[in-house]
ZALUMMI-97865 format. One record per residue (C-alpha): x, y, z. Coordinates in pm, whole numbers, plus 50000, padded with zeros to 5 digits. Example, Ala and Ser with C-alpha at 12.3 -4.5 7.8 and 13.67 -1.06 7.14 Angstrom:
2
+-------+-------+-------+
:  east : north :    up :
+-------+-------+-------+
: 51230 : 49550 : 50780 :
: 51367 : 49894 : 50714 :
+-------+-------+-------+
This chain:
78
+-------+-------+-------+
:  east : north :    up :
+-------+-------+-------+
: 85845 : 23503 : 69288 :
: 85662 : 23843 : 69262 :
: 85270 : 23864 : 69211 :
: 85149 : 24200 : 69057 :
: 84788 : 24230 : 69060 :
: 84562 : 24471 : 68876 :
: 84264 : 24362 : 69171 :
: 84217 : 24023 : 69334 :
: 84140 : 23847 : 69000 :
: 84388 : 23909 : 68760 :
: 84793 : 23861 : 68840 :
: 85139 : 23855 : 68676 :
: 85371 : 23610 : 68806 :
: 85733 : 23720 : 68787 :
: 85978 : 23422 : 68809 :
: 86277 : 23417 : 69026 :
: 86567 : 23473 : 68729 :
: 86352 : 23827 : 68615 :
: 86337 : 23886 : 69019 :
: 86731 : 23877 : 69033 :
: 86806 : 24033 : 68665 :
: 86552 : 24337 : 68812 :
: 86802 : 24322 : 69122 :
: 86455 : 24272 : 69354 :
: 86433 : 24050 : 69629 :
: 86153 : 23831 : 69765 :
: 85900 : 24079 : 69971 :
: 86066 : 24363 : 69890 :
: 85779 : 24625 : 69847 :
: 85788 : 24811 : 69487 :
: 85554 : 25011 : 69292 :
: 85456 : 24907 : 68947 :
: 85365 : 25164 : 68668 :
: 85224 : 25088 : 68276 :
: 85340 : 25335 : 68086 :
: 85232 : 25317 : 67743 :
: 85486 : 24986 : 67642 :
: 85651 : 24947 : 67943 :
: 85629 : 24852 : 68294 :
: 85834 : 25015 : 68501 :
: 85949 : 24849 : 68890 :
: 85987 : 25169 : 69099 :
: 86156 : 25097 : 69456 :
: 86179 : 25315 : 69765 :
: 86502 : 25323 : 69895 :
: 86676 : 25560 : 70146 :
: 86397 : 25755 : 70134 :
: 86441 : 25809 : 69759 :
: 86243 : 25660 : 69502 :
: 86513 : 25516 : 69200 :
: 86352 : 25423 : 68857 :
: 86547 : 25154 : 68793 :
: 86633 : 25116 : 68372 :
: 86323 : 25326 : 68336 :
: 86495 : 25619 : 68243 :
: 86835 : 25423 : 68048 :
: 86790 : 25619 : 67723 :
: 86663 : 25939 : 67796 :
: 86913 : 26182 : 67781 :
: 86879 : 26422 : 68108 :
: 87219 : 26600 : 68104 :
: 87183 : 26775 : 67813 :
: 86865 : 26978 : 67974 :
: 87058 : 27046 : 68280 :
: 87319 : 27156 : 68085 :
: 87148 : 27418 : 67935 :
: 86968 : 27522 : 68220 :
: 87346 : 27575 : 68410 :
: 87399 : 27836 : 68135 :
: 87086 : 27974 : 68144 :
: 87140 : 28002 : 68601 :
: 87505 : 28154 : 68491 :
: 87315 : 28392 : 68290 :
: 87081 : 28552 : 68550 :
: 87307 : 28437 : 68861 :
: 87480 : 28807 : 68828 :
: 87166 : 28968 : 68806 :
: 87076 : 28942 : 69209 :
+-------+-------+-------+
């Protein structure tokens, strides 16, 4: 189990099937964020920290996309 506290009197207990559907293991340090209606597990690894389902439906490649063309655009221009 995972115990999230907001300060030494209030908790969330997470049980052991939401531990292993989250892919988290027991003592594994995370960061936990509210964001408006979500809570979202943030884990360090490698270095790197990975938002794990956090980010599932927003769409990210169409901004890079555009700013590729925009980089080919100015790219000649140095």
């Amino acid at each position: 189990m995972i115990t999230v506290k907001a300060n030494k009197n209030d908790s969330i207990i997470l049980p052991k099937t939401i531990l292993n559907r989250l892919g988290l293991t027991d003592g594994e340090k995370i960061d936990v964020e509210v964001t408006g209606d979500a809570i979202v597990f943030i884990r360090e690894a490698e270095g790197f920290f990975n938002l794990e389902g956090a980010l599932k439906d927003v769409d990210i490649e169409t901004p890079l996309k555009e700013l590729d063309k925009e980089w080919k655009k100015w790219k000649h221009l140095r």
